[in-house]
C-alpha positions in Angstrom: 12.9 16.4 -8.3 14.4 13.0 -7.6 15.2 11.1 -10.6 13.4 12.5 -13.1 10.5 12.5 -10.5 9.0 15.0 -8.1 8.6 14.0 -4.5 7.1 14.6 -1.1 8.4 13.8 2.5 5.5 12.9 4.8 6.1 12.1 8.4 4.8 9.2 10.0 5.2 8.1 13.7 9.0 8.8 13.4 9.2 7.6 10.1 10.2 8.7 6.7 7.5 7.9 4.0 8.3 9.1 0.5 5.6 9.8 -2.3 6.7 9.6 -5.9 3.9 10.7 -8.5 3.9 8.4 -11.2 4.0 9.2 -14.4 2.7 6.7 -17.2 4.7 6.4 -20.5 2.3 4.0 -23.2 0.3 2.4 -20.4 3.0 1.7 -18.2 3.3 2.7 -15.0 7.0 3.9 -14.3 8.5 4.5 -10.3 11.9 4.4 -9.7 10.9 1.9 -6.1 8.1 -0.4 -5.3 5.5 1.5 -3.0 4.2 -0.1 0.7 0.6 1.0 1.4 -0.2 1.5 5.0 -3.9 1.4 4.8 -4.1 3.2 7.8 -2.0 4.7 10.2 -1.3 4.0 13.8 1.0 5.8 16.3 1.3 3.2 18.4 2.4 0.1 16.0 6.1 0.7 14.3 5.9 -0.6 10.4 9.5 1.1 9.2 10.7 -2.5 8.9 7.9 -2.8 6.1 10.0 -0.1 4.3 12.8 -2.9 2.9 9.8 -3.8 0.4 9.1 -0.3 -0.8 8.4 3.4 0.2 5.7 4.2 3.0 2.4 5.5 1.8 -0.1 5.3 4.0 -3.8 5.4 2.7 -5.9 6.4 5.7 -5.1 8.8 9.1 -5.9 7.1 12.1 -8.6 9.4 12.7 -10.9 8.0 9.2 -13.8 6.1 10.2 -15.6 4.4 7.0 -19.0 4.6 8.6 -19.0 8.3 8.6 -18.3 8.6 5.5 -17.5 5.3 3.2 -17.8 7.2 -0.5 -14.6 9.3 0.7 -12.5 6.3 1.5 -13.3 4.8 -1.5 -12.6 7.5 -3.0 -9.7 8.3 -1.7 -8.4 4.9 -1.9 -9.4 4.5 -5.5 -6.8 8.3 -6.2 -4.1 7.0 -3.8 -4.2 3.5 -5.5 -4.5 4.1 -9.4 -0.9 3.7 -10.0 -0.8 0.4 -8.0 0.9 -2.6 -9.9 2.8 -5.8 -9.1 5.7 -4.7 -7.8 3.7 -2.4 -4.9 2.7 -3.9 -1.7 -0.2 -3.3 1.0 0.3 -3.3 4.5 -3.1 -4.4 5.9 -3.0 -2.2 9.5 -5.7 -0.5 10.8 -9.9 -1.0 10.8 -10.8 -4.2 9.1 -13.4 -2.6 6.5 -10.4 -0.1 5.5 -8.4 -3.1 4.6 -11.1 -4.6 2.3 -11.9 -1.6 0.7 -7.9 -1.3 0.6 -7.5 -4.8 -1.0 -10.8 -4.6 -3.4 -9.3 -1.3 -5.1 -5.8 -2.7 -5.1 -7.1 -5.8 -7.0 -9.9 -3.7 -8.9 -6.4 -1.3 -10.4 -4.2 -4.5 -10.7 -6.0 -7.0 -12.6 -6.8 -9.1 -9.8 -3.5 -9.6 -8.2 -2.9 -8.0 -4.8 0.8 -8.2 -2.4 0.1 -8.4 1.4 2.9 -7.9 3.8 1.5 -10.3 6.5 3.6 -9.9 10.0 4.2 -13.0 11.8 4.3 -12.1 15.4 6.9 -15.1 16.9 9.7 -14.3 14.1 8.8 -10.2 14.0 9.0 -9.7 10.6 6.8 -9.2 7.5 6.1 -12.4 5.2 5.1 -11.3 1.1 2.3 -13.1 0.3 0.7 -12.6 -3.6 -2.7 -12.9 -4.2 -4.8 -13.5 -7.2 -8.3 -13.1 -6.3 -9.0 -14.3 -10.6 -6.8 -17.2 -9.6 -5.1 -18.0 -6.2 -2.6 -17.7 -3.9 1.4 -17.9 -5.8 4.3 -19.5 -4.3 6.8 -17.5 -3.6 10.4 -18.9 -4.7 12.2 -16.8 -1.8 
């Protein structure tokens, strides 16, 4: 236990990704740290700078491939993302049908609003960008 909360350690690529279980308290959804979802992995590309926004979770191995079986991403996505909420953030890496299906749950549990990490390759860092797909694209203040 961590906090109050129980926790994994999952290894990724050399990193360290931590999983807190949520717990909801009057609809509510409590975490002690925002939450980065990798949609899916990739051994050769190094996201631990994306961990200053939030714990690593990644959503897919690099081994899924949707068009074997798409019903079991979804699913899959829909369990990993149920607890997703404004302060979380998704990483979009990996198979560009992952991603949507990434983003469309992320909205879908979220009323709408979905947090990118976008990584700009000239300055090598990750850019927030929020999303409403019910409204638009918000200006960030920072």
């Amino acid at each position: 236990m961590t906090g109050g909360y129980p926790s994994a350690i999952l290894a990724f690529e050399g990193a360290t990704f931590r999983s807190f279980f949520c717990r909801e308290e009057k609809g509510l959804k409590l975490r002690p740290t925002p939450v980065v979802y990798v949609v899916q992995e990739n051994p050769r590309v190094d996201v631990v700078s994306a961990a200053q926004w939030g714990d690593l979770i990644p959503l897919a191995n690099p081994y899924d491939q949707v068009h074997l079986n798409p019903g079991r991403i979804v699913s899959s996505f829909r369990r990993k993302l149920r607890n997703y909420n404004d302060s979380d953030w998704l990483l979009p890496l990996g198979d560009p049908a992952m991603i949507g299906i990434a983003f469309a749950v992320a909205a879908d549990m979220n009323e709408g609003r979905v947090n990118l990490l976008k990584w700009d390759r000239l300055e090598r860092h990750y850019y927030p960008v929020k999303i409403s797909v019910r409204g638009g694209i918000e200006e960030l203040t920072t």
